[in-house]
N, C-alpha and C positions, 0 to 999 in steps of 0.2 A: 504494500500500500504506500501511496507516494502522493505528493502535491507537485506541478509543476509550473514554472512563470518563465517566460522570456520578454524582454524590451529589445526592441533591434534599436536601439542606442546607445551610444558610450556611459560610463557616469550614474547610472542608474539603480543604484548600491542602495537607497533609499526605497526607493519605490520598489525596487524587487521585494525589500525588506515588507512595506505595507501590504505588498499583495500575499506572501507567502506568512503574513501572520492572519489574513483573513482567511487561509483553507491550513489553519496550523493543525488540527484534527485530524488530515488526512496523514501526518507522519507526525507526531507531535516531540519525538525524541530530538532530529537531526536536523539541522537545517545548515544548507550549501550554497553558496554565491561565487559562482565567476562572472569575469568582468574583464574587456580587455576596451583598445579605443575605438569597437565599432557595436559593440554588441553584449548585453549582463543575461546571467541567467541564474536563475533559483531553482532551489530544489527543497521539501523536507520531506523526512522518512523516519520508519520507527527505528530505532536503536540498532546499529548496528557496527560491528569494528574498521569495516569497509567502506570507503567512501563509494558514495552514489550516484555523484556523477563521476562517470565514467570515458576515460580515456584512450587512446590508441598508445601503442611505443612509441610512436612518432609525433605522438601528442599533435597531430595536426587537426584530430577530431576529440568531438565533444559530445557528449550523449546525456541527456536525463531522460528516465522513462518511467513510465506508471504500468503496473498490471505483473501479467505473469506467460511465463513462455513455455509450454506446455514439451513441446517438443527439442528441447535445449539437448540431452544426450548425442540426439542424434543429428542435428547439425555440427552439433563440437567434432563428430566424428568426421567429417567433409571437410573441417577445416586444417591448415596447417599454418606453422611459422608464427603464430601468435601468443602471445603474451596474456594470460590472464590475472587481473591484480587481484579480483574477487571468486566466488562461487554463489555469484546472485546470478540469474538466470536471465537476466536483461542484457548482461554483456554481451552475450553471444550478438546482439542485434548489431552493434556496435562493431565487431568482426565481420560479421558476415555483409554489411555495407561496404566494408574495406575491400572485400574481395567482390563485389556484384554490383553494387551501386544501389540503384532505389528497387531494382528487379528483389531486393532482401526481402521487404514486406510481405510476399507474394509465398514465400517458404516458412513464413511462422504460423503455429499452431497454438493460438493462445490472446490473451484479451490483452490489449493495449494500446497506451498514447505515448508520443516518445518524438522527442527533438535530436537531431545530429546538426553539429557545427561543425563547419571546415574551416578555421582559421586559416587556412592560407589561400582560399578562396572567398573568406568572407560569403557562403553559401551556406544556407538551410534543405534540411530533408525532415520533414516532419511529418508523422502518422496515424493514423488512429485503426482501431480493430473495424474486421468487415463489418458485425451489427454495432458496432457504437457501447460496446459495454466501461469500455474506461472512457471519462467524457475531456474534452479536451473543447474549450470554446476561441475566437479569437476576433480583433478587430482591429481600428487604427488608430492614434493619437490625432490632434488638431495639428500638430507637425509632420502625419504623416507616416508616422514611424507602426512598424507591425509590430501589435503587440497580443501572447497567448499566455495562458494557464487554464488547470483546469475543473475552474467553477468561473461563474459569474462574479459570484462577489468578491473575488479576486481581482477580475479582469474590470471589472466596475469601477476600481478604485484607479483606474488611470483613463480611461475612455468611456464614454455611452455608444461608441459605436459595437454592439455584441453580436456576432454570430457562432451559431455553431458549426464547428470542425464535420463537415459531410462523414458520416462514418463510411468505411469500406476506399476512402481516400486517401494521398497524402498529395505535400505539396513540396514545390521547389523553388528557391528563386528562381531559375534562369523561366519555368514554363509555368506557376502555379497551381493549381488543382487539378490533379488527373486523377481518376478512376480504376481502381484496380481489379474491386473485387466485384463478378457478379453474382447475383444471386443465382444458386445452381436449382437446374431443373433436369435432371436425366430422368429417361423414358420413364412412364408408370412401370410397377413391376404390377404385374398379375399371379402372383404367386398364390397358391391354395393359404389362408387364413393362418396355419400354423407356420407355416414358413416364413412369412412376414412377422410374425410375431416374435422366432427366434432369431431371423436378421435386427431385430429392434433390440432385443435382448441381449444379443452379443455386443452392440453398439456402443449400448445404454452403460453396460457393467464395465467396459472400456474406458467411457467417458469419464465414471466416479473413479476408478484405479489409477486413471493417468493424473489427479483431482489430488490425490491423497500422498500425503510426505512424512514426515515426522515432526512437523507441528502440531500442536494442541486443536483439536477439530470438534465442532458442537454441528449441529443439527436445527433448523429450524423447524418444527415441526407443529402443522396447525390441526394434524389427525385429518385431513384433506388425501385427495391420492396421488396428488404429485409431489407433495412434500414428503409422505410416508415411503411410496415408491424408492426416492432416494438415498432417505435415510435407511432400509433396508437393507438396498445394496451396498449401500458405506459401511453397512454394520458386519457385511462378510469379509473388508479387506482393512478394518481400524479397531481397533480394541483398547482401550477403552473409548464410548464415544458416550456425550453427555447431548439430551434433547434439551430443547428451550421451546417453552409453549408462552404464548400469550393471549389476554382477550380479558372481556366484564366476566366477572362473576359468571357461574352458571350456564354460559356461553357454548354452543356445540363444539366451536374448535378448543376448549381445555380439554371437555369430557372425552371426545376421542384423539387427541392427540396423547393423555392418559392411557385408553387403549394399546396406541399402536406402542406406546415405550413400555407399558408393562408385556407386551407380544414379544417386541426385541431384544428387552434384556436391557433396557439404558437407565442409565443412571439421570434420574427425568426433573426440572427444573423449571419451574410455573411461577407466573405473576397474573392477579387478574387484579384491573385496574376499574377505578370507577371515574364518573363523570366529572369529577372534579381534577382528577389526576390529567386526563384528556387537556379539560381546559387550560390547566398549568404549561403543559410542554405543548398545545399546538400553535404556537408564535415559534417557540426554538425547531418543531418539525416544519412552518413554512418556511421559516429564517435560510433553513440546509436543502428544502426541497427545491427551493428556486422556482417555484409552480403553485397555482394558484386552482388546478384542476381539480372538482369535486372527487371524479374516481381515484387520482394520486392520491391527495390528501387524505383521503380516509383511511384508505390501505398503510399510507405511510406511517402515521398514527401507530397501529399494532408495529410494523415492520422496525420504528423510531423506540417500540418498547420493549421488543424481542432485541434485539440491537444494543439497547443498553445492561440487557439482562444477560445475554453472554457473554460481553465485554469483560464480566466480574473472573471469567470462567476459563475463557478461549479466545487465539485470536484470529483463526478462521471460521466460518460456517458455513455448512452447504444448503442451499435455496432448492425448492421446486422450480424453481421462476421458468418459464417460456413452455410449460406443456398445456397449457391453454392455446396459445397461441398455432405451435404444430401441430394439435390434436383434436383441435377445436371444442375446446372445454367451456365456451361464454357460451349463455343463453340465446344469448342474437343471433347468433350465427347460426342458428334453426330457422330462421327464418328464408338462409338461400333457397331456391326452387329445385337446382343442380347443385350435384355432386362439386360440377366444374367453376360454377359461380362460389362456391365454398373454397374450393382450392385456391382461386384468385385472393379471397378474402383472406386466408391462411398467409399464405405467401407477403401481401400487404401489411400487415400486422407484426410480423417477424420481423419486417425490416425497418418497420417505423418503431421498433422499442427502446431506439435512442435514445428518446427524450421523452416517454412516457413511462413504463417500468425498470427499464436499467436507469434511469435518471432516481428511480422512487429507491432504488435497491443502492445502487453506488451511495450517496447521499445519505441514507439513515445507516447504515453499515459503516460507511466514513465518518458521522460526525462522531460515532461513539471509537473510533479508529481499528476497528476489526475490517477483515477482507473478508467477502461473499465469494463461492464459488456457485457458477450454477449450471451442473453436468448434461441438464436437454441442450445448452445453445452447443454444444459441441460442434465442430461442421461436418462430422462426416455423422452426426445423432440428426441437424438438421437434414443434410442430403439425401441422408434413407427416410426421413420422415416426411419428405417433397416428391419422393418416389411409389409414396402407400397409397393404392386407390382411395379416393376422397370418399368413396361413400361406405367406407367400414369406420370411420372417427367419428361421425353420428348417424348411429344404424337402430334399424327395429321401428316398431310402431311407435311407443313413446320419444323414438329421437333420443336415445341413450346419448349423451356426450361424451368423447375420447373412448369409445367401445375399444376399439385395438388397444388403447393403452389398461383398459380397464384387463382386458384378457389377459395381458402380458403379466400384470400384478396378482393377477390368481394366485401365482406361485409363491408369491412373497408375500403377501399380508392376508390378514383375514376380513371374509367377505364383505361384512359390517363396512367394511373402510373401501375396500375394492369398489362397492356398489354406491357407496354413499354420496347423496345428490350433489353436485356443485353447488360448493356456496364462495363467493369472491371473500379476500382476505379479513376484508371488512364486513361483511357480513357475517361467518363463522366466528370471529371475534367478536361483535356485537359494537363493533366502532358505529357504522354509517348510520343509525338510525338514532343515537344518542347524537351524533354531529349535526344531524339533519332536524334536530328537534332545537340543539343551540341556536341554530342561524336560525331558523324561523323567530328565537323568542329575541334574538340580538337585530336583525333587519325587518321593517315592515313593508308593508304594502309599497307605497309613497316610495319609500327611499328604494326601493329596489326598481321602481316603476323610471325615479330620476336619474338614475347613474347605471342604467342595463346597458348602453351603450357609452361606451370614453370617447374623449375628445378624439385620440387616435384613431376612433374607429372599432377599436376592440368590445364584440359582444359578448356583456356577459350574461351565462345562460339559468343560473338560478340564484336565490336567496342564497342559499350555500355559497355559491364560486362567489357573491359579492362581500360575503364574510372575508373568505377568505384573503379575495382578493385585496380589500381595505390593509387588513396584516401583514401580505406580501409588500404593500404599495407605503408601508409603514416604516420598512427597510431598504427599500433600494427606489431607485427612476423605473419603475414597469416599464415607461413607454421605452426604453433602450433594450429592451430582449424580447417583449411578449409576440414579437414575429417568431421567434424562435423557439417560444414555449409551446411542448407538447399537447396535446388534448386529448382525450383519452376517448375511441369510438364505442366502448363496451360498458359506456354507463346505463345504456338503456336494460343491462341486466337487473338492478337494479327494481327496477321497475317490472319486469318481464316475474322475478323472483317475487316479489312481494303477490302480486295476483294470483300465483299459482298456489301460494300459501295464506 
């Protein structure tokens, strides 16, 4: 876990300084500054004996990176003649530039944003992961000068010009943004039902093994079957592992997240929060969330208290996060006509999770300074699941949601959990409808009726998004990023769930 800032200016030893204390949570032990007469850059990180920005032998480059490279052994194997000063697994990036140039991006296997400097070119090569899981934003000064880190209220504090880093990009000075990675589509498989199910399987258990190191590792576990799913399979290749559940009182995600850890054997670790605790920290979770999005916010909420709750514990955790998305586990998305209009929507949603759930997950994970790992965005877990005919993820007469993953799970959990309805983060925790009762008694009629639309232009779409909004708009200039703020397409769950209950 790591925070990153650069100023393409000389002299800038100050402001790198203000900006890398506004994301000091993201490494809160280390903090690093070079600086020569064209160019300063910052870094902080958690504790460690090695320095973190990272060098060449010829010291003509310069690298700080955020994330994790999954695939490090076996690049180090292809390379030769090199000098390694650490055993952090972001070097290798910084190597293997030297020997291919920006083609490097294009052979890692793993979530990250990451800067190289060539002082003797005074030239940038800067990255980000194909879906956007480490966030990395950037903009320009009144002088002109490019300046990146990565949060907002980092890059805030020396510009209002905010964008975000295209994920699946990187850029250069000599050409600027070019496109690297696309999103893969190989042929449908038509495989008979079990054979897809054991390609998924194979994938799946690969994904969590290449996940798992000898660091201290927890579980986030909401008793859900993408969260449980995981933690399952972690529990065949990690001994000891500790679950964290969250939610209100009496809430369905304690009671079966209960379940699944007394199933697995974990050593199991609950916080249920009431509506006053909520009110307390949601200024500090809009503060980190950078979003003002009713479906963010509320999720964020539980995600801001699990988060804080293993932090005591561990300083990784593994998320369910993105098998909704592949598998089509939101409510809405029963509403396609086709199979093929479903896969579209799947596809769509994977790749917009930049700035909608990797923004919710980075961001509460980061402000309590633990890393998230989350074993579906794999890309060869995403590639076979772009490969599963669309009309086994919600099949049957009720419209089961994620049926093939639900099948998969047979073998590892028990049914209760396997079969158990979808309920979003917020809702099994019992966040969304104690939030949604605040803002009704905090905004009325009138004022939401005045300020639905901002002078910029920005609509906002209920009592809730205008609470929140006011909070965000408490802390920073909105109108300098809300082009870039996520919105979340799957609130209509929300709605869809209450009716049927």
């Amino acid at each position: 876990m790591a925070g990153i800032a650069l100023i393409n200016r000389k002299d800038q030893h100050k402001n790198i300084e203000k900006m890398l204390d506004k994301i000091k949570h993201r490494g809160p032990d280390v903090k690093e500054i070079f600086a020569n007469n064209k160019i300063s850059i910052g870094y902080i990180s958690i504790k460690n004996e090695n320095s973190r920005i990272f060098k060449d032998e010829n010291d003509r480059y310069i690298c700080i990176f955020d994330g994790e490279i999954y695939n490090y052994d076996s690049l180090l194997k292809g390379l030769q003649n090199h000098n390694f000063a650490t055993e952090l697994n972001g070097e290798i990036i910084l190597h293997l530039y030297e020997e291919i140039g920006p083609e490097c991006v294009k052979y890692l296997d793993g979530i990250f944003s990451f800067i190289i400097y060539d002082t003797r070119e005074n030239n940038l090569f800067i990255a980000r992961d194909p879906l956007g899981i480490k966030p990395l934003y950037y903009g320009k000064t009144e002088k002109g000068d490019f300046v990146f880190a990565s949060e907002i209220k980092a890059l805030i504090e020396i510009t209002e010009d905010i964008n975000e880093f295209p994920n699946g990009y990187f850029y250069t000075t000599e050409k600027g943004f070019e496109k690297y990675y696309v999103f893969p589509q190989d042929p449908i498989d038509y495989l008979d039902t079990e054979g897809i199910i054991e390609g998924l399987r194979l994938r799946l258990e690969d994904s969590v093994k290449k996940r798992i190191d000898n660091k201290d590792i927890g579980v986030f576990l909401s008793g859900g079957l993408d969260s449980s799913l995981i933690a399952s399979i972690a529990s065949k290749y990690k001994k000891p592992l500790i679950s964290f559940a969250v939610g209100v009182h009496g809430s369905n995600d304690l009671k079966n997240a209960s379940l699944v850890a007394d199933y697995l054997g974990f050593n199991h670790i609950e916080f249920a929060y009431t509506e006053k605790d909520i009110k307390q920290i949601l200024p500090t979770v809009i503060y980190h969330l950078e979003s003002c999005d009713p479906a963010l916010v509320r999720s964020a909420v539980a995600t801001y208290f699990a988060s804080k709750l293993a932090s005591n514990y561990v300083n990784t955790v593994f998320s369910g996060e993105g098998a909704d998305e592949l598998f089509a586990g939101y409510h809405y998305l029963k509403k396609y006509k086709t199979p093929w209009d479903l896969h579209d929507e799947l596809k769509f949603i994977t790749n917009n999770m930049h700035n909608t759930n990797f923004q919710r997950v980075d961001r509460m994970t980061m402000s309590n300074s633990i890393n998230a790992r989350v074993p579906f965005l794999d890309y060869e877990v995403i590639r076979y699941a772009f490969k599963i005919i669309p009309s086994i993820k919600i099949r049957g007469k009720d419209k089961t949601e994620k049926w093939v993953l639900r099948k998969l799970a047979e073998s590892y959990l028990p049914k209760e959990i396997v079969w158990r309805k979808k309920e979003k983060f917020s809702i099994g925790s019992g966040t969304a409808f104690i939030l949604e009762n605040i803002a009704e008694e905090e905004i009325s009629d009138k004022e939401f009726l005045m300020n639905r639309r901002q002078k910029n232009g920005f609509e906002i779409k209920s009592k809730e998004e205008l609470y929140y909004f006011k909070i965000l708009n408490s802390y920073f200039n909105t109108d300098a990023f809300l082009k870039s703020m996520g919105r979340s397409r799957s609130l209509w769950d929300n709605q869809i769930y209450a009716s049927e209950n």
